[in-house]
N, C-alpha and C positions, 0 to 999 in steps of 0.2 A: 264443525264437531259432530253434529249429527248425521251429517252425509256420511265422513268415513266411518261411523261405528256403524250405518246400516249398510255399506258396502264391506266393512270388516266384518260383517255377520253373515251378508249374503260370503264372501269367501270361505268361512269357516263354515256353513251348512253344504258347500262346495266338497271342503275338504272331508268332513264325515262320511257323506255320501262315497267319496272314492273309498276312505276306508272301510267301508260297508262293502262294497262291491270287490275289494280284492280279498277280503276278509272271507268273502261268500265264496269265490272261486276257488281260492286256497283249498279252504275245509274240502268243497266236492272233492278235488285233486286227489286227497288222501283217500287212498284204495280201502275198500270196507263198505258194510253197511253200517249206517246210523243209528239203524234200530237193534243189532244186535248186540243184547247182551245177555248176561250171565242168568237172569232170569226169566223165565218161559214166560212166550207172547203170545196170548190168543190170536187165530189168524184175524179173526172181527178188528179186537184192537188194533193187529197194526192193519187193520185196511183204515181203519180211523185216524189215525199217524200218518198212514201215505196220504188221503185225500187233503187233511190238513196243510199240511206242509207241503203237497203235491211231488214228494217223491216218484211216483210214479207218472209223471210229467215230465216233458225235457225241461233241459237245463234251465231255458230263458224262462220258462214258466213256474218253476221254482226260485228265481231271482225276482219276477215279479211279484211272488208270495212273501216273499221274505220282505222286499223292499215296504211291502202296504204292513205288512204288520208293526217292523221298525219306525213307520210314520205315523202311524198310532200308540207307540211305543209298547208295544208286546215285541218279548224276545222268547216267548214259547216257551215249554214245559222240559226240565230238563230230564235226558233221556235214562241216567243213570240215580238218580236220587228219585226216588218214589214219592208221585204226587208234589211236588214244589217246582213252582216257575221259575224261570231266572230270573223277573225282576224283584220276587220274594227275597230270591239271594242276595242279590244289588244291593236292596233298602236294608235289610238285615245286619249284612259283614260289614257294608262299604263305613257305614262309621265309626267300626274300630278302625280301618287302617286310617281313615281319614284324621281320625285323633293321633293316631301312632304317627302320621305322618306332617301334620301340625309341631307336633312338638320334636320331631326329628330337623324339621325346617325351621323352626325356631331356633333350638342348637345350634344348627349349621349357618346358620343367619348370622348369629352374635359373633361367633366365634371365628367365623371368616373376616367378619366385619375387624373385630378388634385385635386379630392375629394378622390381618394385610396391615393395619396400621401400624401396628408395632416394629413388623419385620422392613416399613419403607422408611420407618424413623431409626431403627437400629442397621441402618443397610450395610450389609456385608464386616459385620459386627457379629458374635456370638450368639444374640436372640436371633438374629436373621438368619446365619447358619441351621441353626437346629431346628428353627419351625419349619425350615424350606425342606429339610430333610425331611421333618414327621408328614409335611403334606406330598412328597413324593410316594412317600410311604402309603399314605392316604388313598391318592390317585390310582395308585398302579395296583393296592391289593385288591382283592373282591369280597365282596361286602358279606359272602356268607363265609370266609374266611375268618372277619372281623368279628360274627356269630360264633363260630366255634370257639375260639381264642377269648371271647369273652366269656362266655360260659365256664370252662375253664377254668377263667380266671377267678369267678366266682362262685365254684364250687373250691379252689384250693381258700379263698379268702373266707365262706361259712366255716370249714373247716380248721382254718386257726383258730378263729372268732368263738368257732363252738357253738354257732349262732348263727341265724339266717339274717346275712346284714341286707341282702338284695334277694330276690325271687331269682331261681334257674330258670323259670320258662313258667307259664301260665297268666295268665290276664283279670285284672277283676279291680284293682286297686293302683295308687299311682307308684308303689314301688315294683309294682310287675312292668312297669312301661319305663321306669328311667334307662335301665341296660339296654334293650332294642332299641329304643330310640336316640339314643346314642349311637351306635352301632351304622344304625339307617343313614343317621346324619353324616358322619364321619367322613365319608366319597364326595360328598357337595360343599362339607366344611373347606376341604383343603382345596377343592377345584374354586370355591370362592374365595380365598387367601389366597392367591394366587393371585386372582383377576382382581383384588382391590389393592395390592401389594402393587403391581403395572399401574394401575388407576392413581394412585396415592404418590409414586414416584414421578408421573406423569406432572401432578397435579402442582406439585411442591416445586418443581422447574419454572411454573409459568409465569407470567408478567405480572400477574395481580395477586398473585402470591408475594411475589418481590417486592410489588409497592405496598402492600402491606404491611411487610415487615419496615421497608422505608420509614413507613407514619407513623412506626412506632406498636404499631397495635400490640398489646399483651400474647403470648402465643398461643396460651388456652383460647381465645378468643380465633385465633387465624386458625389453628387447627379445627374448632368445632365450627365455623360459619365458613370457611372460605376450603379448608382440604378436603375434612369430613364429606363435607354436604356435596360438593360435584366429586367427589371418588368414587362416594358411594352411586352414581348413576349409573355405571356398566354394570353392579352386582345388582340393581334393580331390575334392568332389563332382563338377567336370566333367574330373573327370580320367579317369574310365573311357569317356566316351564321345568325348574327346578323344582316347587311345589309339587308339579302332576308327578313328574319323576319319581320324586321321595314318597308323594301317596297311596303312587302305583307301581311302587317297583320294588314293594319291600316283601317278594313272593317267597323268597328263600329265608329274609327272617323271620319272617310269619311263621313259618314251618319249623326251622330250628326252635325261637322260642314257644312254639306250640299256641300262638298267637289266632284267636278265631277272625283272619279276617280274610277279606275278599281274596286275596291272591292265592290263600289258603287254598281256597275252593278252583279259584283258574287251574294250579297246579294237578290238583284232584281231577278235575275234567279234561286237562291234555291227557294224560295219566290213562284214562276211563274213553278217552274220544267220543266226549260228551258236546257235541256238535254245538249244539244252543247256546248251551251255559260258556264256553268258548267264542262262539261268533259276539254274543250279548256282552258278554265284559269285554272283548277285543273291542268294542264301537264304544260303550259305554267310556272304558277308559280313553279312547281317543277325542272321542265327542268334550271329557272332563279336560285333556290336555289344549286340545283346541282354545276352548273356554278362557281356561288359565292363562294362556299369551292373548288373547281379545283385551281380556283386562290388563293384563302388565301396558298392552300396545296405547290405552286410553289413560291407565294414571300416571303414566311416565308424560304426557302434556301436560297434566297436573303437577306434578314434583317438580321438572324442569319450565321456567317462564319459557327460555330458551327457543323450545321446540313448540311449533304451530302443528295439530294436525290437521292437513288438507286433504 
């Protein structure tokens, strides 16, 4: 156990590192300078900008700049926001979306969970019909789609009510976070109802399923000890990388619901080709996804006796 979490560590500081490095190359790619923007630059300061960053240095000598500073975890001062670094912004945003995106994978957790069960006990029956359709629906629309439409939906609903039953957009309190996080969840809800729906019908076939019922057992009983519990192992597995997904990829609700978080600001600095603040959350969040499947890959030997990791 302890060999593969520190070979599954040394792989995932493997994996960052690439992401860093194409991350780095990308950005130069995009034609522009870095320092140019909208607000006048003393030439002093940006000779202070060049030597730091060693802009004015080839390539390979600005990837060795970047790399020592990312190892001491400086991602630099961002070029467009006046006076704040990007790891200021990190620590700042990242724990709204990080709560938005908790409770959007919460949602999408339950509801996968108990919509795959349902639709492989109702199979090809009316519940099963209709959840398979809202999750096709799910799948295939795009999530700030699901933003606009709810919105919408909850300005036509304050307005019968005569009364603000939900927040339109803004943050502070937990009824400004049910509608996004909802929203967020929605794409992972139905792609895991799906995959415990496969899991659940699988499950329910098997041998020991069969002699279960043979012995008699109650089926509250065979459902929660013998379906539940190995169904739910394949919705485990994408569960850690569903996390980073749902934490970090809720760029477009953030915006619609006017939500201050991290992705907020990514969006702003493609927007701005605000290099830093771009390269620092591109690693950050990859380094966060990284993370998230290390963990799923260790407590899935935990959850399942089954599985030895060697």
């Amino acid at each position: 156990m302890i060999l593969y979490t520190i070979k599954r560590l040394i792989q995932g500081v493997i994996t960052v590192w690439f992401i860093a490095t194409a991350t780095f190359f990308a950005m130069h790619g995009v034609p522009g300078d870095p320092l140019m923007t909208d607000k006048a630059m003393s030439e002093e300061v940006r000779k202070n900008l060049d030597a730091h960053y060693g802009f004015d240095q080839p390539k390979w000598k600005q990837y060795g700049i970047y790399i020592g500073h990312m190892v001491q975890g400086d991602f630099g001062i961002s070029f467009a926001q006046e006076n704040r670094r990007v790891n200021d912004i990190l620590w700042e945003h990242f724990p709204v979306s990080a709560f938005l995106g908790i409770l959007a994978i919460t949602f999408a957790g339950l509801g996968g969970i108990l919509f795959g069960a349902l639709t492989a006990r109702y199979r090809n029956r009316m519940p099963d019909i209709v959840i398979m359709f809202l999750v096709i629906l799910g799948i295939s629309v795009p999530s700030f789609v699901f933003a606009a439409l709810g919105q919408l939906a909850l300005v036509k609903l304050n307005a019968f009510f005569g009364t603000s039953i939900l927040p339109v957009a803004g943050w502070g309190t937990l009824s400004h976070m049910i509608a996004p996080s909802l929203v967020l969840g929605l794409g992972t809800m139905a792609f895991l109802t799906r995959l415990m729906r496969s899991s659940m019908l699988e499950i329910v076939s098997s041998d020991y399923v069969r002699t279960a019922r043979s012995k008699g057992l109650p089926t509250t009983r065979i459902f929660l000890r013998h379906e539940l519990r190995n169904a739910i192992l394949p919705v485990v597995t994408v569960l850690g990388p569903s996390i980073a997904a749902i934490t970090t990829g809720g760029f477009v609700v953030e915006l619609v619901f006017a939500i201050p978080g991290l992705g907020r600001y990514f969006v702003q600095a493609v927007q701005q080709l605000d290099y830093t603040v771009i390269m620092g959350t591109t690693v950050f969040y990859g380094a966060f996804l990284v993370f998230m499947v290390i963990v799923v890959d260790l407590l899935y030997g935990l959850i399942d006796p089954r599985v030895r990791l060697e």
